[in-house]
C-alpha positions in Angstrom: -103.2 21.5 165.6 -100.1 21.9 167.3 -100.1 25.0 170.2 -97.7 22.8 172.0 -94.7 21.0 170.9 -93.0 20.3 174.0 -93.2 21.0 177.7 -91.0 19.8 180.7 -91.2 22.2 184.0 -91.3 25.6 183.0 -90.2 25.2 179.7 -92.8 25.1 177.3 -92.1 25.3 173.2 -94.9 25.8 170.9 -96.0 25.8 167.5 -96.3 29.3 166.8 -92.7 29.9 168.5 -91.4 27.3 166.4 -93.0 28.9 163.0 -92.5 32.7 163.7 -88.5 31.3 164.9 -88.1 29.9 161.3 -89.4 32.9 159.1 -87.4 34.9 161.1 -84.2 33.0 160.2 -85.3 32.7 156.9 -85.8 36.2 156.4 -82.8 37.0 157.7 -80.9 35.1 155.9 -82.8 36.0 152.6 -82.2 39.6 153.6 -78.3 39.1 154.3 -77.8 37.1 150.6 -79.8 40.5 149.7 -77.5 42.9 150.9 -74.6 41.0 149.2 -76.0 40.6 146.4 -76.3 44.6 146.2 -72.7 45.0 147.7 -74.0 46.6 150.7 -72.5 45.1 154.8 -74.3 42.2 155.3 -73.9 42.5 159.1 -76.6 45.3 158.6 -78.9 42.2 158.9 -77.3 41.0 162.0 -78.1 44.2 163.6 -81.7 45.1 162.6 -82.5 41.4 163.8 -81.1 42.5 167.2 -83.1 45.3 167.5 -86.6 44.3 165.4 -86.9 41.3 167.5 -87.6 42.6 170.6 -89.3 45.6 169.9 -91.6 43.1 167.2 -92.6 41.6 170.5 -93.4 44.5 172.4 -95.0 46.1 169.6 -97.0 42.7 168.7 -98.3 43.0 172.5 -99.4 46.4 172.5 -101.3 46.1 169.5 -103.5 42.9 170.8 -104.4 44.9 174.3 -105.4 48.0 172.3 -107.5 45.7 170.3 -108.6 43.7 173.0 -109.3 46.5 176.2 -112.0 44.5 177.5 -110.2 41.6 178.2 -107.2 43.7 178.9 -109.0 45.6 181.9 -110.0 42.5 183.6 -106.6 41.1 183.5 -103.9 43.1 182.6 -100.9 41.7 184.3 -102.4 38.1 183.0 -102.1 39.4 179.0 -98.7 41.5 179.6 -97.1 38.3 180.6 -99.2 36.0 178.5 -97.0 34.0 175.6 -100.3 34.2 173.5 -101.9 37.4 172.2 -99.6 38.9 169.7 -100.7 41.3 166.8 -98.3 40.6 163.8 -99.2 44.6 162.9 -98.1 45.8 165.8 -95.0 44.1 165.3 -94.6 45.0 162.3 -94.8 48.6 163.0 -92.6 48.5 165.9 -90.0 46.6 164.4 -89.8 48.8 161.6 -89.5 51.9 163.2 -86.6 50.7 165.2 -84.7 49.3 163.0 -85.2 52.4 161.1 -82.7 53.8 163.9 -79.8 51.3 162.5 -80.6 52.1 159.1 -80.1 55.2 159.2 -76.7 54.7 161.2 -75.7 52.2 158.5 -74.1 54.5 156.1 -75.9 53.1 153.1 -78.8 54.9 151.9 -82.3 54.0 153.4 -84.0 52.9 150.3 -81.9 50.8 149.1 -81.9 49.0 152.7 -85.7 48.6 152.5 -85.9 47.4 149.0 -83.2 44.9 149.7 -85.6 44.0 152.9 -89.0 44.1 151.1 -88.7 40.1 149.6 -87.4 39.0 153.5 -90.3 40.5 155.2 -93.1 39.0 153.2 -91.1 35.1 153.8 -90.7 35.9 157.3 -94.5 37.0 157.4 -95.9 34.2 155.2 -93.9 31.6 157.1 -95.2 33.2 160.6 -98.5 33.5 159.8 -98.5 29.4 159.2 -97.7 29.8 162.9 -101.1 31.0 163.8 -103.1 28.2 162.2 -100.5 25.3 163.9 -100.9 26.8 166.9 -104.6 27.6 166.1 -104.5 30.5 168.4 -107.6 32.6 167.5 -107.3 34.5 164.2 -109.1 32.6 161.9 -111.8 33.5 160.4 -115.7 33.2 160.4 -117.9 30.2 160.1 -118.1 28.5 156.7 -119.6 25.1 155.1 -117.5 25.6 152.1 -114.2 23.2 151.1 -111.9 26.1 152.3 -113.3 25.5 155.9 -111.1 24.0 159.3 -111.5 23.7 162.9 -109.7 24.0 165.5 -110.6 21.7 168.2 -107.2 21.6 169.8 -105.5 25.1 169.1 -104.8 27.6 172.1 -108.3 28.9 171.3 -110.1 25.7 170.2 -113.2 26.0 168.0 -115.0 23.2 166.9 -116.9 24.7 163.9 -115.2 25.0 160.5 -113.8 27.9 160.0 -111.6 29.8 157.2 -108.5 29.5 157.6 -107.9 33.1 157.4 -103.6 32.7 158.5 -103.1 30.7 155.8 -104.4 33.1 153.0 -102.4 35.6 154.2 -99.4 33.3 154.4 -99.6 31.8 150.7 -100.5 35.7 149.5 -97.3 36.7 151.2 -95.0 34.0 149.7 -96.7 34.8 146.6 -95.6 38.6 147.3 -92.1 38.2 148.3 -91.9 35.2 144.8 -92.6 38.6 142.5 -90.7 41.1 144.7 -87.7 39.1 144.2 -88.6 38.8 140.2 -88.8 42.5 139.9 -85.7 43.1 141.9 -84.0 41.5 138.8 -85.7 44.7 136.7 -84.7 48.0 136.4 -86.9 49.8 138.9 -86.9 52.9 140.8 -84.7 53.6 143.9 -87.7 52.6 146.7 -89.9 50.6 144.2 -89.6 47.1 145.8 -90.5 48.3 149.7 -93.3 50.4 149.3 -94.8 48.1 146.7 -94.6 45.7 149.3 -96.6 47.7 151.7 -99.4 48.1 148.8 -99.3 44.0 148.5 -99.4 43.8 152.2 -102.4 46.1 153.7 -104.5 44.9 150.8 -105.2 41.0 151.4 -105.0 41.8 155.6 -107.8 44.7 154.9 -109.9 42.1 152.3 -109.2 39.0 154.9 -110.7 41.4 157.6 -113.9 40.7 156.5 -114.2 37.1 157.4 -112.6 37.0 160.5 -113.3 37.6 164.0 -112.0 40.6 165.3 -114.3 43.4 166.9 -115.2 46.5 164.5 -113.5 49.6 166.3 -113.8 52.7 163.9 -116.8 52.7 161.0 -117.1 49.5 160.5 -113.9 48.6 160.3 -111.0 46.4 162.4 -107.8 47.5 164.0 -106.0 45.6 161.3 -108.2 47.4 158.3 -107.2 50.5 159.7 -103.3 50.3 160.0 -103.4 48.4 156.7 -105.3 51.7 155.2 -102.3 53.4 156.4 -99.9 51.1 155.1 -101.5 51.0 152.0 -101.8 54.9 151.6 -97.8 54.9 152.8 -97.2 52.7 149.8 -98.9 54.5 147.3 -97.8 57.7 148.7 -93.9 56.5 148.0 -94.4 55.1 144.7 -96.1 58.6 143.7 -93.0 60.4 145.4 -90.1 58.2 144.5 -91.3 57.9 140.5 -92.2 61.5 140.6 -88.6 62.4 141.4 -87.2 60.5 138.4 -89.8 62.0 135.9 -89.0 65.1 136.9 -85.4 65.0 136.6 
C-alpha cells in the first residue's frame, strides 16, 4: 500500500491523490476526443472539469459525514478539513448536478452531452477507485479466507486481516462499463441511450458490492451507497423507458 507518496513540510502527496488526479485527466480527455468526435465544442470539457471538480469534493465530503455522524459529532472540524474521508457518490452527485448548470448553457442539447460523457465517467471512476485500494483507506470489504482476499497493514486505515478488495471490483467492472459504452456508441442508439445505461451499470455492482463491505446499515438493511445506487439505478431505467418510448411513439 501506498497512502503516501511523498511528504516534505506541509506538502504531503498521496496515493489516492495521485489515482483520482489521473482518471480525472483521462476522463477528460476521453470526454473531449468525445465531443469531437460528435462535432460538438470540445472546450465544453474544459469547463465542466472546472466546475465538477470542486463541487466532486465538496459533495464527496458531505456524503462521508452523513454516513459517518458518529464520528462526525465528535470531531467535526477534524473530518471537514480532513484529506481522507471522501464518498465517491457524493461526488458523483454533486458534480453532476453542477455541471448540469454548463450543460445546459452550452448550446448543444443535454443528451447528447451526457452520452458523449457516459464512457469518461466510468474510466475516471474505475481509475479512481484503484485509488482507494493504493491508498488502502477504508472501503474494502469484509473478512475473507478465499484467493480474492488482501490486507492492508499499511493503508490510511490499516487492517491486518484479508480482506476483499472491494475498490478493485468496482474499478475493473467500471473499465469493463465504459470498454462496452464506447462499443455501442459506434451503434445506432437512441438519443440518451449511452448515459442512462451507464447509471443502470453503475448502481448495480456498488449496490451488489455493498454487501461485503464495511459500511454501517442506515435504512432497512441497507447502506448509504445501496440507497443512492437504487436511485441511480431507478433514474436509469426510468430514462431508457422515456427516451425509447418517445421514438416508438413517433
Amino acid at each position: 500500500m501506498f497512502p503516501i507518496l511523498f511528504q516534505y513540510k506541509f506538502i504531503t502527496i498521496g496515493g489516492y491523490g495521485v489515482m483520482l488526479g489521473i482518471g480525472i485527466y483521462c476522463a477528460y480527455l476521453l470526454f473531449e476526443r468525445e465531443l469531437t468526435l460528435r462535432d460538438m465544442n470540445p472546450e465544453i470539457a474544459y469547463k465542466i472539469l472546472l466546475v465538477a471538480i470542486p463541487a466532486g469534493i465538496i459533495g464527496s465530503k458531505i456524503f462521508h459525514m452523513l454516513d459517518h455522524m458518529e464520528e462526525f459529532m465528535a470531531d467535526p472540524m477534524g473530518m471537514i478539513f480532513s484529506g481522507t474521508g471522501l464518498s465517491i457518490y457524493g461526488g458523483l452527485v454533486f458534480a453532476f448536478l453542477f455541471s448540469y448548470l454548463i450543460i445546459r448553457k452550452s448550446g448543444e442539447r443535454p443528451l447528447d452531452i451526457l452520452d458523449a460523457v457516459a464512457p469518461s465517467i466510468a474510466v475516471g471512476y474505475g481509475i479512481g477507485r484503484i485509488g482507494c485500494h493504493v491508498a488502502g483507506d477504508g472501503c474494502y470489504g469484509i473478512a475473507t479466507g478465499s484467493f480474492l482476499g488482501t490486507a492492508y497493514p499499511n493503508g490510511i486505515v490499516p487492517i491486518s486481516q484479508y480482506v476483499y478488495p472491494t475498490p478493485l471490483f468496482e474499478s475493473f467492472f467500471s473499465l469493463l462499463v465504459a470498454g462496452f459504452l464506447l462499443n455501442l456508441r459506434q451503434k445506432p442508439v437512441t438519443r440518451g441511450t449511452l448515459f442512462f445505461l451507464y447509471l443502470v451499470l453503475n448502481g448495480l455492482p456498488r449496490f451488489m458490492v455493498e454487501f461485503i463491505r464495511r459500511n454501517p446499515e442506515v435504512f432497512l438493511g441497507l447502506t448509504q451507497a445501496q440507497i443512492v445506487a437504487l436511485f441511480i439505478m431507478g433514474a436509469g431505467l426510468a430514462g431508457l423507458y422515456i427516451t425509447n418510448r418517445k421514438v416508438a411513439t413517433v
